[in-house]
C-alpha positions, 0 to 999 in steps of 0.5 A, spaced: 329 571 970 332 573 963 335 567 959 341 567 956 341 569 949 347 563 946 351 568 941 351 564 935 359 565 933 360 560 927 357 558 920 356 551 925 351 554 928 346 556 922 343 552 918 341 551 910 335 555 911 338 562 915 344 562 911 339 562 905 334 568 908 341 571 911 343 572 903 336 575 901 337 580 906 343 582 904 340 583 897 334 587 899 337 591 904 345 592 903 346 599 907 341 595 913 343 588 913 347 587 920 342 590 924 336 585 920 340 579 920 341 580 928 332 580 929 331 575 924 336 570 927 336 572 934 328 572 933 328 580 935 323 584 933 326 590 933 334 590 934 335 597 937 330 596 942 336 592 945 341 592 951 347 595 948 351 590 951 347 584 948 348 588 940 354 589 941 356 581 942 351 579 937 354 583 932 361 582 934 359 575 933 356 575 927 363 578 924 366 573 927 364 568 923 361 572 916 368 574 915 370 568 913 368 563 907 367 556 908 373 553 904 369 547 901 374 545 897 378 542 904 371 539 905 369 532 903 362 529 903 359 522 907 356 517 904 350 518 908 347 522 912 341 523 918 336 529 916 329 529 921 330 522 923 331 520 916 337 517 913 338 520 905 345 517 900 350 522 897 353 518 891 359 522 889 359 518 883 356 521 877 356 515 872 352 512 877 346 517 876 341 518 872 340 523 866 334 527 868 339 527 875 345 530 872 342 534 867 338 538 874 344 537 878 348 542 871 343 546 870 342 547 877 349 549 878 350 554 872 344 557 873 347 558 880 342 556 883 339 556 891 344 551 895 339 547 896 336 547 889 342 544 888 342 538 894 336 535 892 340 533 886 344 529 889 341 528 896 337 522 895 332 519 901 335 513 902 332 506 898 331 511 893 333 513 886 333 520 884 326 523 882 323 516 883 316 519 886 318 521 893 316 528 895 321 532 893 319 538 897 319 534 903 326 532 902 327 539 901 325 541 908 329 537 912 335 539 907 334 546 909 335 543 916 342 541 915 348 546 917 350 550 912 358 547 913 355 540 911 350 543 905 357 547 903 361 540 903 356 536 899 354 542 894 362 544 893 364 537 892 359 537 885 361 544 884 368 542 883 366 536 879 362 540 874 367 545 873 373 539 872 369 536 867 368 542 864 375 543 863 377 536 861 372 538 855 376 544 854 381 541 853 380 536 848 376 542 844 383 546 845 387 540 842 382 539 837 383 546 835 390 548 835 390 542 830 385 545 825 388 552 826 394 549 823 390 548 816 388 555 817 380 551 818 380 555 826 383 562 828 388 563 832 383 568 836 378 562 838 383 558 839 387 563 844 379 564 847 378 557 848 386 557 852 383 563 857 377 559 859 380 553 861 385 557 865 379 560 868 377 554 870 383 550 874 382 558 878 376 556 880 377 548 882 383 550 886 377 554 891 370 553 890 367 558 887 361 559 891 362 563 897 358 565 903 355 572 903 358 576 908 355 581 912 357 589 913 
């Protein structure tokens, strides 16, 4: 008797790790990738050797939820979770970390890092502080586990965080300026440059900037 194929309909059902294989096929293969991301997430060998029906409600599917982009900015991080069996700490309190944490967590999220790149800045296993000896590559592996609306919700939180402290310092500068510009010392481009940054800036911490890739 055949088993039934269960039809993966939302970003619940896809974890860290196809999310982030989904958007190297997308990369590579942009004029291919509905019928390549069918095989890999359904571990087909070849998705045209299907029953129509069954193609046909996987691709259905996949539209359904690819569509869509996860609003992180709805999303609110817990304080703990439960990877593997292993419990890990999320402090969303960034005075609370240490420089070599903030300073991976920045660069990590300018450098639009991998989304789990950037979780393990900030996801910590438990008893832990950050880089404190631990194997990173195995935290890693269990974060990749995660489903990829709980990756987003954690990783969107520190977005936002980073694109808001980026806007206070904006606008501290932008004050600062305007008063040199009034004694001629800044010109009134760089001043109107520093304006339009921050503008910029409160656009994308209304909505996350990071959307998920969306499938053809």
């Amino acid at each position: 008797m055949k088993q039934e194929i269960e039809i993966i309909e939302s970003w619940e059902q896809v974890t860290l790790a196809q999310f982030e294989e989904i958007c190297k096929i997308q990369e590579q293969y942009p004029d291919d990738d509905t019928k390549r991301i069918i095989e890999f997430l359904y571990g087909v060998d070849d998705a045209e050797q299907l029953p129509l029906p069954e193609y046909m409600a996987m691709v259905a599917g996949l539209r359904n939820f690819a569509a869509n982009p996860v609003e992180t900015s709805k999303l609110t991080p817990a304080a703990t979770y439960t990877v593997e069996g292993r419990q890990y700490d999320v402090d969303i309190t960034p005075n609370n970390f240490t420089a070599g944490q903030y300073i991976d967590l920045t660069n990590n999220i300018k450098a639009s890092a991998a989304v789990s790149d950037i979780l393990t800045a900030v996801v910590i296993p438990h008893g832990h502080t950050y880089n404190d000896g631990y194997d990173m590559a195995a935290v890693k592996r269990d974060l990749l586990t995660l489903p990829v609306t709980v990756a987003f919700a954690i990783v969107g939180f520190f977005v936002r965080w980073s694109a808001a402290s980026s806007d206070t310092f904006l606008r501290c500068l932008t004050k600062w300026m305007k008063k040199a510009g009034k004694k001629g010392k800044v010109s009134k481009e760089k001043i109107a440059e520093l304006e339009k940054a921050t503008k910029e800036l409160r656009k994308r911490m209304a909505y996350s900037p990071m959307y998920l890739h969306t499938a053809s």
